[in-house]
Short mmCIF file of the C-alpha atoms (twelve columns), coordinates in Angstrom:
data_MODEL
# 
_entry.id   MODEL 
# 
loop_
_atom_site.group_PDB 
_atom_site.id 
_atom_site.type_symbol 
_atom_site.label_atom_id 
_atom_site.label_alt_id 
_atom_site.label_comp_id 
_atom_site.label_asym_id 
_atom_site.label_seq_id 
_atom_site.Cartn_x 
_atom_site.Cartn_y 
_atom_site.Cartn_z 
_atom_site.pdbx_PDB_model_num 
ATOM 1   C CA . UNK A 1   0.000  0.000   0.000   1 
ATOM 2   C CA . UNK A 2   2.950  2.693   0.894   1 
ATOM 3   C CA . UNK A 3   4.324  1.809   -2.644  1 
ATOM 4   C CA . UNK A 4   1.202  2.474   -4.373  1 
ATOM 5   C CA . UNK A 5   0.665  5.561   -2.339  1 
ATOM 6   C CA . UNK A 6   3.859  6.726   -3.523  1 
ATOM 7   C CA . UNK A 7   2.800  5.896   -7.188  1 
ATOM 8   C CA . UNK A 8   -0.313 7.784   -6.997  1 
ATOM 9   C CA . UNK A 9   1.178  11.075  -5.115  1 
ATOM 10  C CA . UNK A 10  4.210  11.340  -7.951  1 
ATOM 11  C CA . UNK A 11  1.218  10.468  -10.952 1 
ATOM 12  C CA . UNK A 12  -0.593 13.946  -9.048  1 
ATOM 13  C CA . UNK A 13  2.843  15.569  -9.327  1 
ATOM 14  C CA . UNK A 14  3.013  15.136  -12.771 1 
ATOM 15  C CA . UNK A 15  -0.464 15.446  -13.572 1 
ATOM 16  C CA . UNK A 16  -0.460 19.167  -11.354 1 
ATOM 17  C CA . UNK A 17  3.190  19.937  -13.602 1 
ATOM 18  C CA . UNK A 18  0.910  19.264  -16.726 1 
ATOM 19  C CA . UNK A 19  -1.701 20.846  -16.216 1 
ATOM 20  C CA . UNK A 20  0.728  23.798  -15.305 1 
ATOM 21  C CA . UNK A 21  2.130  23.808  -18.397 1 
ATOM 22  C CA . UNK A 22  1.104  21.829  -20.914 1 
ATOM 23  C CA . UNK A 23  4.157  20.014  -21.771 1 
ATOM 24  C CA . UNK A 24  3.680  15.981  -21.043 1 
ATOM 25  C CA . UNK A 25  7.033  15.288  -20.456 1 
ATOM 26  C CA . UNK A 26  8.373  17.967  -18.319 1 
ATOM 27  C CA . UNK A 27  9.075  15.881  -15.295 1 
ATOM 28  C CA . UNK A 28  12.095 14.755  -17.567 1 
ATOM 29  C CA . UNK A 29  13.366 18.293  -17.362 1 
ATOM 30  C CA . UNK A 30  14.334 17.560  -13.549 1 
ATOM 31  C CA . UNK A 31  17.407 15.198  -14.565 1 
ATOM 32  C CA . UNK A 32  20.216 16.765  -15.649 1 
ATOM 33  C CA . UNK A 33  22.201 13.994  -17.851 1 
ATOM 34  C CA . UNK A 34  26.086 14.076  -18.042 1 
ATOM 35  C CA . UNK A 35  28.666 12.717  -19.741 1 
ATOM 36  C CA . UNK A 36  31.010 11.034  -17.325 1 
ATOM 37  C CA . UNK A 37  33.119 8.107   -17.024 1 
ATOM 38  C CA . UNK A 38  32.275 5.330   -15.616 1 
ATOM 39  C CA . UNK A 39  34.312 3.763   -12.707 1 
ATOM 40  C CA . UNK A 40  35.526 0.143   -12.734 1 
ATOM 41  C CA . UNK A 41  33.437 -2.461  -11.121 1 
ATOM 42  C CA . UNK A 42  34.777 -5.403  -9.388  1 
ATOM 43  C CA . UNK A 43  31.255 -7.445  -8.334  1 
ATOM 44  C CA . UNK A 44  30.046 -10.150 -7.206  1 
ATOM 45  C CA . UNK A 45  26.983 -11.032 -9.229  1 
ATOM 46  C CA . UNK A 46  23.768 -12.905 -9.634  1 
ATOM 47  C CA . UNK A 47  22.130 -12.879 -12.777 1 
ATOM 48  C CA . UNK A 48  18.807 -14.491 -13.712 1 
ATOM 49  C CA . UNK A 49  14.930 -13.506 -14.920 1 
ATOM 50  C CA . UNK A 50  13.442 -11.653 -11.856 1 
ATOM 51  C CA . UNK A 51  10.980 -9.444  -10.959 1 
ATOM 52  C CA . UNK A 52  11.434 -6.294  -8.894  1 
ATOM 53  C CA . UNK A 53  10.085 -7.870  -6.156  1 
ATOM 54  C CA . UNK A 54  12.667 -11.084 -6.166  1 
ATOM 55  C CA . UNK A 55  15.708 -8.371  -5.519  1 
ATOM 56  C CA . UNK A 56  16.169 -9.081  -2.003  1 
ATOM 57  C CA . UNK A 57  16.385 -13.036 -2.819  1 
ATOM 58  C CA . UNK A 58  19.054 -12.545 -5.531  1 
ATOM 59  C CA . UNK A 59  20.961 -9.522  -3.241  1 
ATOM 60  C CA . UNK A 60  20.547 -12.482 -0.367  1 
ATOM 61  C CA . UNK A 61  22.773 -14.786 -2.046  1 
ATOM 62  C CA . UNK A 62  25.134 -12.583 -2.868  1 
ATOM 63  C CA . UNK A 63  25.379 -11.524 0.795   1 
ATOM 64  C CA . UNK A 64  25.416 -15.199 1.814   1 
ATOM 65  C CA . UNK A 65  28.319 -15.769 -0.184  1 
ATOM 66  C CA . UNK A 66  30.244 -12.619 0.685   1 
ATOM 67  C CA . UNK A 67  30.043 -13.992 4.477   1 
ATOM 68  C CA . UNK A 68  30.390 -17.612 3.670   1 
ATOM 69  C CA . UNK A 69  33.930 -16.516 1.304   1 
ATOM 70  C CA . UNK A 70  35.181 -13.775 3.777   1 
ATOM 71  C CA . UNK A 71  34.924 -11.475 1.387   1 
ATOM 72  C CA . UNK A 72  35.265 -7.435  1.883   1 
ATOM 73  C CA . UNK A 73  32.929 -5.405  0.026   1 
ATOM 74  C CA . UNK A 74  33.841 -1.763  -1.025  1 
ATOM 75  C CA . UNK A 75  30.321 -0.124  -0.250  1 
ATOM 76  C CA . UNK A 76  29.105 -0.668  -3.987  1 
ATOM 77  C CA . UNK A 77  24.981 -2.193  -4.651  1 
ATOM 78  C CA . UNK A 78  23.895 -2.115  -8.105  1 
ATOM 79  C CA . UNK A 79  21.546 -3.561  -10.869 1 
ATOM 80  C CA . UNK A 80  22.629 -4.016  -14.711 1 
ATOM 81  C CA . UNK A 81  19.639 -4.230  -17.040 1 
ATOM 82  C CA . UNK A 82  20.355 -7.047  -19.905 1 
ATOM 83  C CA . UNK A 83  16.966 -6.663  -21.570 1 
ATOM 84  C CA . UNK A 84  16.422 -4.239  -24.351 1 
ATOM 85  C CA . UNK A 85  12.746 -3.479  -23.068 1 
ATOM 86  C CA . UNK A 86  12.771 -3.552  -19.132 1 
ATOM 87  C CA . UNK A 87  9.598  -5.650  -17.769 1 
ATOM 88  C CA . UNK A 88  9.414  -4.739  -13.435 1 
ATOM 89  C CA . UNK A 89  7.544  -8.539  -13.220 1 
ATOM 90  C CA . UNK A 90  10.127 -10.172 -15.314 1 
ATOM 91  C CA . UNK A 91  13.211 -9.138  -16.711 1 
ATOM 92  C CA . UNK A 92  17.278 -10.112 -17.272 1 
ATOM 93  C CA . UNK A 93  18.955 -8.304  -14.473 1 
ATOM 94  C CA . UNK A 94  22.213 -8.745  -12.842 1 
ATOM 95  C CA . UNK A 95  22.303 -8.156  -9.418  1 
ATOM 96  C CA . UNK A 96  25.871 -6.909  -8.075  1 
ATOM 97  C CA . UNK A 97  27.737 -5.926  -4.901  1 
ATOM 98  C CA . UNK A 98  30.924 -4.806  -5.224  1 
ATOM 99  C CA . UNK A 99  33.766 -6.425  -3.711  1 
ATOM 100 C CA . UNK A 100 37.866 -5.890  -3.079  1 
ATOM 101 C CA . UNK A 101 39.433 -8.520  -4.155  1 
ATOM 102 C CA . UNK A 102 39.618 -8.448  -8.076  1 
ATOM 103 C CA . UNK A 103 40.750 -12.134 -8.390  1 
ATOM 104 C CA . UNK A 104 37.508 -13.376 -6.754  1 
ATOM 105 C CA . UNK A 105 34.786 -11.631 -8.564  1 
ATOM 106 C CA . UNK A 106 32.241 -13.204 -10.995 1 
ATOM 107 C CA . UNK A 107 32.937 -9.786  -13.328 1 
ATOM 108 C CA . UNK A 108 34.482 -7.289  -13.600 1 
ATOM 109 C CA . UNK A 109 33.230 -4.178  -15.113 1 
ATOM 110 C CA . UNK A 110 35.309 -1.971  -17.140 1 
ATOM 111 C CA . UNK A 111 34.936 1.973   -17.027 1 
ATOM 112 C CA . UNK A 112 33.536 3.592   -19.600 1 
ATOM 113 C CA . UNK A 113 31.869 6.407   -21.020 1 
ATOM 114 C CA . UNK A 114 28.361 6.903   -19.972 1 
ATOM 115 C CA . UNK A 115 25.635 9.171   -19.970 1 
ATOM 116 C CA . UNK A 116 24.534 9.607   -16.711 1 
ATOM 117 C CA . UNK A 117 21.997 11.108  -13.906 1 
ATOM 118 C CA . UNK A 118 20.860 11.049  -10.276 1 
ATOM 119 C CA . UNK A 119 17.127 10.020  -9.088  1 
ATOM 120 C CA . UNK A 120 16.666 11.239  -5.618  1 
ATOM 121 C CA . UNK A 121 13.197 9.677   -4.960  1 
ATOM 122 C CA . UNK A 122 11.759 6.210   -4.804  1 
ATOM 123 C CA . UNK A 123 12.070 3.422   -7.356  1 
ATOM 124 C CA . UNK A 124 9.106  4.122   -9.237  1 
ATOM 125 C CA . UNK A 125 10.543 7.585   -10.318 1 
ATOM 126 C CA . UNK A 126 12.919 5.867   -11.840 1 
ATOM 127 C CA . UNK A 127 11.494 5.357   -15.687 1 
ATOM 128 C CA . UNK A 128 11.466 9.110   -15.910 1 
ATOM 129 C CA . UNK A 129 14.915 9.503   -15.306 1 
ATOM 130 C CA . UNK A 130 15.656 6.589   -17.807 1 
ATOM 131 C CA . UNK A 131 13.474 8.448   -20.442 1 
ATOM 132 C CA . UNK A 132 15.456 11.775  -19.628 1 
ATOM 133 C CA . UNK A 133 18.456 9.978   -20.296 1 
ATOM 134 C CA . UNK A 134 17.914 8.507   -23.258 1 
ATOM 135 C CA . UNK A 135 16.159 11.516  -24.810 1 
ATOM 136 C CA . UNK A 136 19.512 13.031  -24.048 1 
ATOM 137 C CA . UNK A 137 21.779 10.241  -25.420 1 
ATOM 138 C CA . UNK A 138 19.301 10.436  -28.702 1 
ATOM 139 C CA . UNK A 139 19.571 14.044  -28.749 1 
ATOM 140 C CA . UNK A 140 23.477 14.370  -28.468 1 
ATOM 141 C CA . UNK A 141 24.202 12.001  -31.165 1 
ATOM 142 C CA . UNK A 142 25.508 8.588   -29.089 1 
ATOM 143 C CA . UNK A 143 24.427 5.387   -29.111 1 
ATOM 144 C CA . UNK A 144 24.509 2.729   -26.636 1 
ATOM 145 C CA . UNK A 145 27.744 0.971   -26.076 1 
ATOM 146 C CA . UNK A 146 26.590 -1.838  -23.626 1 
ATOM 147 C CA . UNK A 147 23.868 -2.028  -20.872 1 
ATOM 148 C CA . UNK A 148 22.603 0.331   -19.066 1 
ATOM 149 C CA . UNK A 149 22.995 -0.252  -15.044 1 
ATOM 150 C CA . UNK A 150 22.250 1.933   -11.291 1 
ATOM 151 C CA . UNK A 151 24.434 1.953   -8.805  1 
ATOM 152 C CA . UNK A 152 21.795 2.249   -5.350  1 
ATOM 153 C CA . UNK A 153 23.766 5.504   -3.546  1 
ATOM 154 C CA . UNK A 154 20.884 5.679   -0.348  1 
ATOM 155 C CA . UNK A 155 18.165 3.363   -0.056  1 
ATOM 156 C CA . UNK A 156 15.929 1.493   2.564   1 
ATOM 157 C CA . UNK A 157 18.681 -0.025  3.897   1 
ATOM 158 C CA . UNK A 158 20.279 3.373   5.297   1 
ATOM 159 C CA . UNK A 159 16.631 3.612   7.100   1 
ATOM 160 C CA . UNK A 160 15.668 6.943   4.889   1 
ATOM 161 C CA . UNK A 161 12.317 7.332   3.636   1 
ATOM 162 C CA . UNK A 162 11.755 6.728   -0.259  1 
ATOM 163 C CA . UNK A 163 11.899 10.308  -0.910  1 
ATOM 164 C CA . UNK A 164 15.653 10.622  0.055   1 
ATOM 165 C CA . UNK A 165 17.087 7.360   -1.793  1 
ATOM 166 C CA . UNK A 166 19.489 8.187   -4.418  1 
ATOM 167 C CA . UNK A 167 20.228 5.773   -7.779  1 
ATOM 168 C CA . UNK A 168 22.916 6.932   -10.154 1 
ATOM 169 C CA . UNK A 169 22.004 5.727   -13.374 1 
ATOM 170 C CA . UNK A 170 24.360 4.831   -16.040 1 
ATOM 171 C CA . UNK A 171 24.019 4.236   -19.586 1 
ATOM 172 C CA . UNK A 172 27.528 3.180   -21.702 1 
ATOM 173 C CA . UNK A 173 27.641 5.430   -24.883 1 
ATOM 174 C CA . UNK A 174 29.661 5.820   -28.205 1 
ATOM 175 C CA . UNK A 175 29.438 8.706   -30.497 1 
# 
């Protein structure tokens, strides 16, 4: 019920911002996209078709192994989005946590160039950000270069409400 109470107050949001002024995709103005490199990832991964919902499972496992390996982690969660058309109830995502020791990790992930913004707000904020990025990566020229991933800055887990989480959101580009 929270979650859909969240939905609904950011759908009045944008429905208030439209009504304001006219322009349907204005809540995409908010993100301001960059072009950044991307750091290197060393991760520990699980990969598989999920929903939304099954994150804590897959980010379980990952954390079970990390204690059962004595492994240190370096403070990194993220998400890497295989799929070229993301589905919440089922999709090809690679769950990650990012580790120290580069000899031990299931992948490691190269830096790159990337467009990229911030999403302070919760989850379900997060397809406008996407769109603002890839409205940007259209408009600029690029093209992808590999899949696009979020690296989870604040979340639940830092006991903050939804409306101060923070996902950096990275999409690899090419000119």
């Amino acid at each position: 019920m929270e979650h859909i109470a969240i939905t609904i107050r950011e759908m009045g949001y944008h429905l208030e911002e439209f009504e304001r002024t006219g322009d349907i995709m204005s809540y995409q103005n908010n993100y301001e996209v960059v072009l950044k490199e991307g750091e290197e990832q060393i991760l520990l991964t699980a990969r598989a078709k999920m929903s939304v919902e099954e994150f804590g499972t897959y980010y379980g496992k990952i954390y079970e192994r990390i204690a059962r390996e004595h492994l240190a982690v370096n403070g990194v969660t993220m998400a890497i989005y295989h799929d070229q058309e993301f589905d919440p109830a089922y999709s090809d995502i690679e769950l990650a946590v990012g580790i120290t020791d580069r000899e031990r990790a299931d992948l490691v992930m190269p830096g790159r160039l990337c467009a990229s913004t911030v999403h302070k707000g919760p989850y379900s904020g997060l397809p406008d950000a996407y769109g603002a990025v890839v409205a940007w990566i259209n408009a600029g020229g690029y093209k992808m270069d590999g899949m696009p991933y979020e690296i989870y800055v604040k979340t639940q887990f830092d006991k903050l409400p939804p409306e101060e989480w923070v996902t950096e959101i990275y999409f690899p580009v090419k000119k």
